[in-house]
C-alpha positions in Angstrom: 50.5 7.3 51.0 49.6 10.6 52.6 49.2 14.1 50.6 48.2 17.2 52.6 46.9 15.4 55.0 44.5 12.7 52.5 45.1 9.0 52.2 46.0 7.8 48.7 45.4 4.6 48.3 47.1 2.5 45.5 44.7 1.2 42.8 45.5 -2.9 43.7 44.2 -1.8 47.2 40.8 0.0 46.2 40.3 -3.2 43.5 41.1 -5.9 46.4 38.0 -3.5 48.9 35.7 -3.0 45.8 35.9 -6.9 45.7 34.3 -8.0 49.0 31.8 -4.9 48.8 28.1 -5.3 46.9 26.6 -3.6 44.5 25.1 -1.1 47.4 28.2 -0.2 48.6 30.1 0.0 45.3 27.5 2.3 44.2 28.0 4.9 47.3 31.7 4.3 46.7 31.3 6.6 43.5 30.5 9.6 45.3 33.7 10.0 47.0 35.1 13.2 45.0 37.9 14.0 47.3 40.1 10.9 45.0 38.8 11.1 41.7 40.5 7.5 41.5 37.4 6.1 44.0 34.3 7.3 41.6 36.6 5.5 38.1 37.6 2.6 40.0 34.4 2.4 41.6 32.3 2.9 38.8 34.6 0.0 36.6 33.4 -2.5 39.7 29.8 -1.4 39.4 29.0 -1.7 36.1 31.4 -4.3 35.3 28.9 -6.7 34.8 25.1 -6.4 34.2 22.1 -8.8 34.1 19.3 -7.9 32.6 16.1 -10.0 33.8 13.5 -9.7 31.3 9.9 -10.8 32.3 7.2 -10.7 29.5 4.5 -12.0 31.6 4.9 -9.2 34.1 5.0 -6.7 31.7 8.9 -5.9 32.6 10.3 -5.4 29.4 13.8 -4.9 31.0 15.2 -5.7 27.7 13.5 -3.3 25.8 14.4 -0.6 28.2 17.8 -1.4 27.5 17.9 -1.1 24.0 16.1 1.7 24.8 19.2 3.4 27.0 21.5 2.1 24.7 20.3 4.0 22.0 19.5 7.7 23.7 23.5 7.7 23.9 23.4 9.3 27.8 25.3 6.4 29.1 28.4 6.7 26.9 30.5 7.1 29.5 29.4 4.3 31.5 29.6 1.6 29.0 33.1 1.2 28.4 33.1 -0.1 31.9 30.7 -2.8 31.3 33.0 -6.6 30.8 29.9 -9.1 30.9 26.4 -9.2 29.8 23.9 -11.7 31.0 20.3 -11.7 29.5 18.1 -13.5 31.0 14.4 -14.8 30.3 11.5 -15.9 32.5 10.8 -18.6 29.8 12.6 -19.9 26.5 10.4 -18.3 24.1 9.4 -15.4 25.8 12.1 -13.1 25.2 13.0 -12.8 21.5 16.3 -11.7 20.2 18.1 -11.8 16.7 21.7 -11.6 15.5 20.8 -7.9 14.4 19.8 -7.3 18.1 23.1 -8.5 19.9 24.7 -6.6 17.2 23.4 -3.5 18.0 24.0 -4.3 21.8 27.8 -4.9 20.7 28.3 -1.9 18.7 27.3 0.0 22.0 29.8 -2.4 24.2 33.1 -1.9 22.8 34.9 -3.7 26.3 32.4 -6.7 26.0 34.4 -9.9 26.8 31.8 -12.2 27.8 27.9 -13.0 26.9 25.4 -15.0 28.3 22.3 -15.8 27.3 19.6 -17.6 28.9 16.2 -19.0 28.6 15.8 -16.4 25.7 14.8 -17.4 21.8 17.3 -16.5 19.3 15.0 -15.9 16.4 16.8 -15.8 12.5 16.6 -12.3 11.0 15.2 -11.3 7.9 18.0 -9.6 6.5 21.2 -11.9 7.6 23.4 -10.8 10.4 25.7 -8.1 8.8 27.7 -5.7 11.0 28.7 -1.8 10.2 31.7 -2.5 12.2 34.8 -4.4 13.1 33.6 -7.9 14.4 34.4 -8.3 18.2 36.5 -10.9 19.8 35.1 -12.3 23.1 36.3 -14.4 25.6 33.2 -15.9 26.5 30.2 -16.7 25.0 27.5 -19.0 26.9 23.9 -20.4 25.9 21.6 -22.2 28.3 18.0 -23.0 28.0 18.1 -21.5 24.8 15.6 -21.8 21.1 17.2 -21.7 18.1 15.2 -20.9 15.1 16.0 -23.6 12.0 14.1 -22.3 8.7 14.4 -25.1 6.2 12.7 -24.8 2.8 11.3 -27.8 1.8 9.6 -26.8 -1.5 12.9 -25.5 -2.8 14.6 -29.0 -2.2 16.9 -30.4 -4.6 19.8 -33.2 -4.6 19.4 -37.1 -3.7 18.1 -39.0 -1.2 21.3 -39.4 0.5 22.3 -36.0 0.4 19.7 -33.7 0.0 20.5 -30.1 -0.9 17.9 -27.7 1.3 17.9 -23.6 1.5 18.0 -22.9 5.2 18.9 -20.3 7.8 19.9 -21.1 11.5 20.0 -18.3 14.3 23.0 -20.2 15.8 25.2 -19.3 12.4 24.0 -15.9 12.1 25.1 -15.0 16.1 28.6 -16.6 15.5 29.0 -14.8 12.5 28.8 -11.6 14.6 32.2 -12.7 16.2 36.1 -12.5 14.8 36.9 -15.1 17.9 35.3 -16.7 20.7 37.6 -19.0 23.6 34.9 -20.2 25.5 31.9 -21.4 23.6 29.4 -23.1 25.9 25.7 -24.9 24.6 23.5 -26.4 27.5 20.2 -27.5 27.4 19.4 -26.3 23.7 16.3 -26.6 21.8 15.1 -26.3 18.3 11.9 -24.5 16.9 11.9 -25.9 13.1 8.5 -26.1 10.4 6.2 -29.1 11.7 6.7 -30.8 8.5 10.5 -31.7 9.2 8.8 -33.9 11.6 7.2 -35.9 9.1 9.8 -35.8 6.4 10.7 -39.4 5.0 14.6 -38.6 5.5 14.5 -36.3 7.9 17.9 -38.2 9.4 19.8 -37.4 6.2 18.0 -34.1 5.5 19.4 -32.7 8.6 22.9 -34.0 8.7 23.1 -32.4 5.1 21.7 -28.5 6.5 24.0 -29.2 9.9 27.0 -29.8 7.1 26.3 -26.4 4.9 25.7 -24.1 8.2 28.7 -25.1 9.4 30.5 -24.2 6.6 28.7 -20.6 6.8 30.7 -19.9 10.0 33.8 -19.5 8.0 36.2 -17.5 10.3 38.2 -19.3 12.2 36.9 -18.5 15.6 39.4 -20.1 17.7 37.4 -21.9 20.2 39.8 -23.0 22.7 37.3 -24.5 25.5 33.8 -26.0 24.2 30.8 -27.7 25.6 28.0 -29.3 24.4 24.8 -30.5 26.3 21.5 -30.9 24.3 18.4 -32.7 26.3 17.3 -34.3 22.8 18.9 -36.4 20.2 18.3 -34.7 17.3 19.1 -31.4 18.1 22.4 -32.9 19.7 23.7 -34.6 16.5 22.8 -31.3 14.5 24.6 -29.4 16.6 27.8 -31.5 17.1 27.6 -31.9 12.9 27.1 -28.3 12.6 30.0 -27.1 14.8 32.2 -29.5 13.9 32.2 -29.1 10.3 32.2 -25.4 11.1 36.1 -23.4 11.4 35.1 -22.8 14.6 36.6 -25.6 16.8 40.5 -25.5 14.9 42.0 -24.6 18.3 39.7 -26.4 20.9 41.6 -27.8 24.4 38.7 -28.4 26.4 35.8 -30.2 25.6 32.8 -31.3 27.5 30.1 -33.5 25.7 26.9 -34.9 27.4 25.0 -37.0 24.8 21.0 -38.0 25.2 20.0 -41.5 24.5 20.6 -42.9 20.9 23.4 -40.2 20.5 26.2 -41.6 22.4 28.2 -43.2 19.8 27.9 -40.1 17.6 30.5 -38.8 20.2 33.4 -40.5 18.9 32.8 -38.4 15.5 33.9 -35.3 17.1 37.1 -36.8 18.2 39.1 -37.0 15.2 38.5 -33.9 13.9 39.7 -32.0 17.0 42.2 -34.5 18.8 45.9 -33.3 17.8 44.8 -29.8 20.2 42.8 -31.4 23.2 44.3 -31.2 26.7 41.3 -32.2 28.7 37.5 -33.8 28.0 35.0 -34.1 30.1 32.0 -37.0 28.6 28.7 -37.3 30.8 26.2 -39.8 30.5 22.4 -38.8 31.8 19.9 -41.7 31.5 21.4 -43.2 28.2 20.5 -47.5 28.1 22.9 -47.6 24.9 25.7 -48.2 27.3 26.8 -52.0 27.0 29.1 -52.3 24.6 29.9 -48.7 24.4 33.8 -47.7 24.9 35.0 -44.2 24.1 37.6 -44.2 22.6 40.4 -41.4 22.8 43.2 -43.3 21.6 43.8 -40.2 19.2 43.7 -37.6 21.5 47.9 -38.1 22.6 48.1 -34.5 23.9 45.4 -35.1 26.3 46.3 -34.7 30.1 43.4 -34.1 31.7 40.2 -36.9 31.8 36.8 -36.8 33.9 34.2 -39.1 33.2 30.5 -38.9 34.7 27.1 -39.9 35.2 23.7 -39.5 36.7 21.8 -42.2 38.7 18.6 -41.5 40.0 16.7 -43.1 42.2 13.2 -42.6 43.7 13.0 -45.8 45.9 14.5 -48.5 43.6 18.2 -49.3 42.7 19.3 -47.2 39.7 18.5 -48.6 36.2 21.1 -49.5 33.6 23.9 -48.3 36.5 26.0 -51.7 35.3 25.8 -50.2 32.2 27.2 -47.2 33.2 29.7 -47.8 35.2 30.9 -50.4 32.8 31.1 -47.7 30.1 33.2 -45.3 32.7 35.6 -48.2 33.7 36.2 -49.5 30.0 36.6 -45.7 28.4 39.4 -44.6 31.6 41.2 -47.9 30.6 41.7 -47.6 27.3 42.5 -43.4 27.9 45.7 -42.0 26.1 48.7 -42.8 28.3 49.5 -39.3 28.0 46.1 -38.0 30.7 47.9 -37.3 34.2 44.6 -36.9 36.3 41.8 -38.9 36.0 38.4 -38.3 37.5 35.4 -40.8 38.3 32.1 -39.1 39.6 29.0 -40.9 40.0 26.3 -38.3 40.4 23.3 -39.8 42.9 20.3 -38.1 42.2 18.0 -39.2 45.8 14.5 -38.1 44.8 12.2 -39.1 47.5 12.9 -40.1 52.0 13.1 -43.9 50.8 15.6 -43.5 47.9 18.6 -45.9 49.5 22.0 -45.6 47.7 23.3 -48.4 45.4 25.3 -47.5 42.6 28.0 -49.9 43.0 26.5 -52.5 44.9 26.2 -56.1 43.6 27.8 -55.5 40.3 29.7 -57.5 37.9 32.6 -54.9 37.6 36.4 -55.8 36.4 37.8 -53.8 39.4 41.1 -55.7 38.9 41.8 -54.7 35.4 41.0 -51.4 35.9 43.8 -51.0 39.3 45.6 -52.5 37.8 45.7 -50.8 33.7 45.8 -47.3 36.0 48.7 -48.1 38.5 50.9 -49.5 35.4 50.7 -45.9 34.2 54.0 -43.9 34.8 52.4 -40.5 33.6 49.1 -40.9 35.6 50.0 -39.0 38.9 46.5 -38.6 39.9 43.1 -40.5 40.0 39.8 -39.1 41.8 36.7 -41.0 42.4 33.7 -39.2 43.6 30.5 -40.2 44.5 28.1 -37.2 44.9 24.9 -37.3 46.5 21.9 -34.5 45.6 18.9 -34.8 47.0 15.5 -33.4 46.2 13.9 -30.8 48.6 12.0 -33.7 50.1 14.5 -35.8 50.6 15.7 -34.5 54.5 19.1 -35.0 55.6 22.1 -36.5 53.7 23.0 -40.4 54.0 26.8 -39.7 54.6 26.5 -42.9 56.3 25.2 -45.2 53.8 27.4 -44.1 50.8 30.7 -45.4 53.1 29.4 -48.7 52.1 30.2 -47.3 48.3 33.5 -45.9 49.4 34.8 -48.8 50.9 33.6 -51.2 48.1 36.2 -48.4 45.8 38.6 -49.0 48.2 38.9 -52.7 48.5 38.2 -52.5 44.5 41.9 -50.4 44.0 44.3 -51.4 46.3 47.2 -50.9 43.8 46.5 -47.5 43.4 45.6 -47.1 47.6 49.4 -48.3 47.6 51.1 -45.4 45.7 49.0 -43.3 46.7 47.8 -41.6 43.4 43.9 -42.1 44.4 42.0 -40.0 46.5 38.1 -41.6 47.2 35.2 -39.2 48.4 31.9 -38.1 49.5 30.5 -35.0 48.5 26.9 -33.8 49.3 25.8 -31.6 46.7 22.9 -30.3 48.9 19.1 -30.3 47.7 18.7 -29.5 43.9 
């Protein structure tokens, strides 16, 4: 549209340039004054989302600076603009930040929808985690490479045995306490800084289960956590967690779920299940290095709304064939036959980690696998349009070129493995090179 001779144009059009422009170019886009449009829309795209990199060791204390610009109140009219907020550490225990932090942060974000935090330590605070104003809703909220702080007081116990009653306070209850809702709640790679004597405690099994059971119950708003994931690197915290959470009113709601045990926590799995299986429409389990794998089925039998299945694991390999990979696969085959006949698409990835030049790839190879039970329990299924099986090779810095070559011997031992399924057409079997990780 033209006006006295100027080009208007309409505000889908400046959103769809602002798109495929950077941050450079977005930023010179707000001085155009001729359409006062430009320097808003602009200046929505620009600030939309921020990351703050904050590096102790080099004395960058970018988080502190931001605090710091929060709180001289100059940038008012800039932060309604700002959707997503990603801090960011140079180590897990470098930067420190409490639920009195973020909420101070929040307070000065009213348009917020989605928080990430990584490789920061979220530290408990001395007073609790109280806001001065109306909780927020977000729509995402995302840890990774994150401490939690666990204060338990051991001299103050009291209880049995069995079930031990223990004062505690947990930085992961206090920061979901700042929230009325959350849909997408994401925990990767977590750790745990707890008092060294836990370590040693007689029942430290049944102590913990018992503090994971009464934080939980601290988070009493029902959040309404409509996509979850869970990946802890150790055991212990992993079972807290997943006994925390789910005995929490935060999952009431949950559709998605993804779940990637350790070793010795693989069965503990199936305890989430029940407890959120009328509302689940799609769960994702990996396995990493787990040797707990023989005789371990998953079963989702109660989830009859689910649609949507993918199953995973990791092999890695630094010259010799993959260890426990019968194991594996056997656990992957048994859990997608005895799936809900309700799931519509199915996937199967096999993850090959090639570490080193000599790795050679042999996931499949020379196993004792029921490929003709599992065609045929999948191509008997009239709701089951769909069926992927992936094998994906990532290869270390090291490791040169891919071996595109090499995995066809994989692909074709699939394909002789389903030929009922080849027939009507519901599978689809494929390479896919990751690229060096």
């Amino acid at each position: 549209m033209s006006i006295s001779g100027q080009i208007y144009l309409a505000r889908e059009l400046k959103d769809l340039i602002l798109n495929h422009l950077d941050k450079g170019s977005i930023a010179a886009c707000t001085l155009l004054t001729r359409d006062p449009q430009w320097h808003a829309v602009a200046r929505e795209h620009l600030f939309r989302k921020i990351v703050i990199h904050d590096k102790y060791k080099n004395h960058n204390h970018n988080l502190f600076a931001f605090h710091q610009l929060l709180d001289s109140g100059c940038t008012e009219h800039t932060l309604k603009y700002i959707k997503g907020l990603t801090i960011c550490g140079e180590s897990s225990v470098d930067t420190e930040l409490t639920a009195v932090d973020l909420g101070r942060i929040l307070m000065s974000l009213p348009g917020l929808d989605s928080l990430h935090l990584e490789k920061v330590w979220i530290q408990t605070s001395a007073g609790g985690s109280s806001l001065s104003f109306p909780p927020p809703s977000l729509k995402e909220l995302h840890l990774e490479h994150v401490y939690l702080t666990l204060e338990i007081d051991l001299k103050r116990a009291s209880g049995t045995d069995d079930e031990p009653i223990v004062p505690s306070q947990f930085s992961l209850v206090e920061l979901l306490r700042l929230f009325k809702s959350i849909d997408v709640f994401h925990l990767r790679h977590i750790e745990f800084t707890w008092h060294s004597a836990l370590e040693q405690h007689a029942n430290r099994v049944a102590l913990l289960r018992s503090v994971a059971h009464r934080e939980g119950q601290k988070v009493a708003t029902p959040l309404g956590v409509i996509d979850f994931a869970l990946v802890a690197p150790k055991a212990p915290n992993f079972l807290f967690l997943l006994e925390m959470i789910t005995n929490s009113s935060t999952l009431g709601a949950v559709q998605r779920l993804e779940v990637s045990p350790p070793d010795k926590a693989v069965s503990d799995v199936e305890s989430i299940l029940p407890r959120v299986a009328l509302t689940l429409d799609h769960v994702h389990i990996h396995l990493h290095h787990t040797e707990y794998l023989a005789l371990i089925t998953f079963n989702l039998s109660s989830c009859r709304k689910l649609r949507s299945l993918r199953l995973s694991s990791d092999f890695h390999v630094s010259g010799a064939i993959p260890v426990h990979r019968g194991d594996k696969v056997g656990a992957l085959f048994r859990t997608a036959q005895q799936a809900p006949q309700s799931i519509t698409e199915l996937e199967i990835e096999l993850r090959y980690h090639r570490h080193y030049p000599q790795g050679r790839p042999a996931i499949l190879q020379n196993l004792m696998l029921d490929w003709e039970a599992l065609d045929k329990n999948l191509s008997s299924r009239a709701e089951l349009m769909e069926v992927q099986f992936v094998i994906n090779e990532l290869r270390s810095s090291i490791c040169g070129e891919p071996l595109p070559e090499v995995f066809a011997q994989e692909i074709e031992l699939v394909k002789r493995g389903l030929p009922l399924l080849l027939a009507k057409k519901r599978v689809d079997i494929k390479y896919v090179e990751a690229g060096s990780t």
